[in-house]
C-alpha positions as CSV (number, residue, x, y, z in Angstrom):
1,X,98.1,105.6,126.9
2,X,98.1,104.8,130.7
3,X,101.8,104.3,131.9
4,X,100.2,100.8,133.8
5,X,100.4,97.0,133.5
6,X,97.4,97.0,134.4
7,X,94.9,99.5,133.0
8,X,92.8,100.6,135.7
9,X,95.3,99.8,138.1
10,X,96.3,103.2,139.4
11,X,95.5,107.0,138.5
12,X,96.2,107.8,134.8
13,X,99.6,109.5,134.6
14,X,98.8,112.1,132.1
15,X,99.2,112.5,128.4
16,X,102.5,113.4,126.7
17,X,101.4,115.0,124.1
18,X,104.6,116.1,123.0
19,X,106.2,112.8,123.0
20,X,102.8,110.7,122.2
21,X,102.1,109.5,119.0
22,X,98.6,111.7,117.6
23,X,95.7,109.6,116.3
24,X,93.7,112.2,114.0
25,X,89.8,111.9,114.3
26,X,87.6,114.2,111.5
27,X,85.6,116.6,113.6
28,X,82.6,115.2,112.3
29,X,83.2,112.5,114.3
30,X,82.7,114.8,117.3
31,X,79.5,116.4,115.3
32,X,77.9,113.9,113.2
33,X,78.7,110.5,114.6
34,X,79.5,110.8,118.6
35,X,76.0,111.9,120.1
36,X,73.9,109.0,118.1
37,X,76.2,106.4,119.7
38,X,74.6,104.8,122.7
39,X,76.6,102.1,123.0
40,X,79.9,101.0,124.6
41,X,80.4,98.5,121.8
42,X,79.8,100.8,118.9
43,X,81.9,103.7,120.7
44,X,85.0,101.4,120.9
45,X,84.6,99.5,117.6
46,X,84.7,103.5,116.1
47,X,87.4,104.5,118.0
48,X,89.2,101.4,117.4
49,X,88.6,101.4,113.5
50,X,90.2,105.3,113.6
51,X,93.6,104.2,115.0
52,X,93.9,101.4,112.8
53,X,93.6,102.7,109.2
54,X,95.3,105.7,110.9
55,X,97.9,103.3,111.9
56,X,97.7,101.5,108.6
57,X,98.7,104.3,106.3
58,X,95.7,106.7,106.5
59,X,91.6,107.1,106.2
60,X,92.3,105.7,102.2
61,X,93.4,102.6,103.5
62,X,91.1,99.3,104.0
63,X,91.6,97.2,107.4
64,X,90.6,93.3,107.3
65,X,87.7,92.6,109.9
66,X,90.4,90.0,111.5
67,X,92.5,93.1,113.0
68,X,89.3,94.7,115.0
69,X,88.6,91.6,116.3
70,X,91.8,90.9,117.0
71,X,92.9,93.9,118.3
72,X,94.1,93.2,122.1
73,X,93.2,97.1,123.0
74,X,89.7,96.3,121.8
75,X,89.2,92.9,123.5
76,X,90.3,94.7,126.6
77,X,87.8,97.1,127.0
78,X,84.9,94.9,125.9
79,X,86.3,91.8,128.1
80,X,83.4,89.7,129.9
81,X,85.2,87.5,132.8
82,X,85.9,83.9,131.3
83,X,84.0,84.0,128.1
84,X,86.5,85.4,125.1
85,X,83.5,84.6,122.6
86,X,81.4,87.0,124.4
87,X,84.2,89.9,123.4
88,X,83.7,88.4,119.2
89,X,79.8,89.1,119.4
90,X,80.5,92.2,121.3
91,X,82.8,93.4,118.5
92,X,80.7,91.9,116.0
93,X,78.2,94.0,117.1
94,X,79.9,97.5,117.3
95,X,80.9,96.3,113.8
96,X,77.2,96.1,112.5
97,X,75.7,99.3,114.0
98,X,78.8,101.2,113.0
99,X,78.0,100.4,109.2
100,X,74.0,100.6,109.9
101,X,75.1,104.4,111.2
102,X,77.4,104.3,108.0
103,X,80.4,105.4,109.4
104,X,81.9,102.3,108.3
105,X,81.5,100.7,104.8
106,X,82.0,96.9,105.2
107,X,83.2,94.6,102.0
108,X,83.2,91.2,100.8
109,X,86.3,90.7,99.1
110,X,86.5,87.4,96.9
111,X,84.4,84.7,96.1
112,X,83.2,81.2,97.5
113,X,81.5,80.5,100.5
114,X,83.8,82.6,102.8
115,X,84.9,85.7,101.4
116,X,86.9,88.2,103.5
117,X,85.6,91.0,105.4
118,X,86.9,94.4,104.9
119,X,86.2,97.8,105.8
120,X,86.8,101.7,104.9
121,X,86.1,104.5,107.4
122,X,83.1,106.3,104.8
123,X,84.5,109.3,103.3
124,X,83.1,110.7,99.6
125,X,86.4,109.4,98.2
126,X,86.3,106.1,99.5
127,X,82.7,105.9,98.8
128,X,83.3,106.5,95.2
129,X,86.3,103.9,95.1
130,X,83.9,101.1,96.5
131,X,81.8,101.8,93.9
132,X,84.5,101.7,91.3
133,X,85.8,98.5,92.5
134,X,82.4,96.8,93.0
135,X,81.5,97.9,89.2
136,X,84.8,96.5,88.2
137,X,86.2,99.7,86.8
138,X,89.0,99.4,89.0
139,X,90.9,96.3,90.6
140,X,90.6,96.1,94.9
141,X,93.7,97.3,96.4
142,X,96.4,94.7,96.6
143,X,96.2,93.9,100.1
144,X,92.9,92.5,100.0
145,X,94.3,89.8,97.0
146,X,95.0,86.2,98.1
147,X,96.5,85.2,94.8
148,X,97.6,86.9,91.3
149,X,93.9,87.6,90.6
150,X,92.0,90.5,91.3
151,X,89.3,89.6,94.2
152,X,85.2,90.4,93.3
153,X,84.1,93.0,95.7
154,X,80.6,93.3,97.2
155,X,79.5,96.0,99.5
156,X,77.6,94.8,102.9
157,X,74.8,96.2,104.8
158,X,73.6,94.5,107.8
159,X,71.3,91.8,107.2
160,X,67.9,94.1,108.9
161,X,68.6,96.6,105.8
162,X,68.7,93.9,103.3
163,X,65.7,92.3,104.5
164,X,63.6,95.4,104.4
165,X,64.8,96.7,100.7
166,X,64.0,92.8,99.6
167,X,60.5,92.2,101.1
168,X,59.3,95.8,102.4
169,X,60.4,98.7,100.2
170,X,63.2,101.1,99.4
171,X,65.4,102.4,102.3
172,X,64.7,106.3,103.1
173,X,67.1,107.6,105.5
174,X,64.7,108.2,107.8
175,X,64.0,104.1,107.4
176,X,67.5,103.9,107.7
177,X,68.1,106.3,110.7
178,X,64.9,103.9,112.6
179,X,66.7,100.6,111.7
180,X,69.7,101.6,113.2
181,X,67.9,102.8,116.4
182,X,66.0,98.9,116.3
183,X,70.0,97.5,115.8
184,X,71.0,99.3,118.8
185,X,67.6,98.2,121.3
186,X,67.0,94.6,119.9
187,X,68.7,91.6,119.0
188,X,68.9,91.0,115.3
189,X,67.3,87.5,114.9
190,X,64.5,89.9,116.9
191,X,64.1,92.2,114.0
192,X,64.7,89.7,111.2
193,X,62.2,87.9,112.5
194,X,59.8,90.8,113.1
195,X,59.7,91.5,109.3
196,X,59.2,88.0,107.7
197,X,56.0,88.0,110.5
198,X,55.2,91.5,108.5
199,X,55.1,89.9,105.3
200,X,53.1,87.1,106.4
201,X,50.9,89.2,107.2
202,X,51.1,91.7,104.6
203,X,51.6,94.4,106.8
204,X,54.7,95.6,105.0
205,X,55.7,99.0,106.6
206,X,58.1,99.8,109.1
207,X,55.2,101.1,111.4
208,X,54.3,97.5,112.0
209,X,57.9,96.3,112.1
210,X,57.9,98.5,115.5
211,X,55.2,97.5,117.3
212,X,56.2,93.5,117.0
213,X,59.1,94.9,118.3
214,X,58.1,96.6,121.3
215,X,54.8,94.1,121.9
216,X,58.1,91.2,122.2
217,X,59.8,93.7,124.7
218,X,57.0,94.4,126.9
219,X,55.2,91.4,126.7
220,X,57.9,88.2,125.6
221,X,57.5,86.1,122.5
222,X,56.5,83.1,124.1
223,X,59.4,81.2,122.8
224,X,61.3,79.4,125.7
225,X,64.6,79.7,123.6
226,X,64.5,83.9,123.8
């Protein structure tokens, strides 16, 4: 890390790299994951997630949403001048395209009207656990407990990919892969909004979904309030 009180301050001094703590990042980050990103809020949200569960104990290890928003690294490099709950939606919304690009799995952990958010960098091992726990077959790992009583566990897709499985049909990756893109170019009330006016009009294919889209880009949506 810069050797600054204030980043930005003065010239980066260098890395020690063989004094500096090393952060390991899978190549596939570099391979799979890196080019797709296009933007600055999904990039740092990723790279932020790494340290942490690298930090916590390793990529088998869950991180509570709370610590990425949190995190004063984070809220650093997204700051907007005088308005801290611009930085939450900007993490909140590296958060959601870094699940819609499933690099992230995200979890409900407990019950009741609030349950905690949690996530697992996606690896085949941690894919299968989530699925283990959110069958039941095994309990979610202690440090997601608030009491003596194992937690329910739910996974969580952004709210565009629920809303097309319910009312449109099933999710293809290549459905997926254009969802994602639509995350990343329009607001999410856009695209929520976008397919309920597709099933109203019974136009229920992802084709359609676009061109509202783009048609509110180009052209407005004639609502004073967007």
């Amino acid at each position: 890390m810069p050797r600054s009180s204030s980043p930005g301050a003065r010239g980066f001094g260098g890395m020690l790299v063989a004094v500096d703590p090393a952060i390991r990042i899978p190549q596939a980050f570099f391979t799979d994951i890196l080019p797709g990103i296009t933007t600055i809020e999904e990039l740092q949200v990723t790279l932020t997630v790494l340290r942490l569960v690298d930090e916590t104990g390793g990529y088998d290890y869950p991180i509570p949403e709370r610590a990425v928003i949190r995190d004063r690294g984070l809220r650093a490099a997204l700051k907007v001048v005088g308005s801290a709950r611009e930085q939450d939606e900007r993490i909140t919304r590296g958060l959601e395209l870094a699940v819609a690009r499933g690099t992230i799995l995200r979890l409900e952990v407990g019950s009741g009207r609030r349950p905690a958010i949690w996530y697992y960098v996606n690896t085949p091992l941690n894919r299968s656990t989530v699925s283990a726990m959110e069958r039941g077959a095994i309990p979610a790992p202690a440090a997601t407990w608030e009491d003596e009583t194992p937690p329910e566990v739910r996974v969580e897709r952004p709210n565009a990919f629920r809303l097309y499985e319910q009312n449109i049909g099933p999710l293809t990756p290549l459905i997926a892969d254009q969802i994602t893109q639509a995350i990343e170019e329009y607001p999410a009330d856009w695209i929520e909004d976008a397919i309920a006016e597709s099933v109203t009009y019974n136009r229920r294919n992802w084709r359609y979904i676009t061109r509202i889209l783009e048609s509110w880009s180009t052209s407005g949506r004639g609502d004073p309030d967007r």
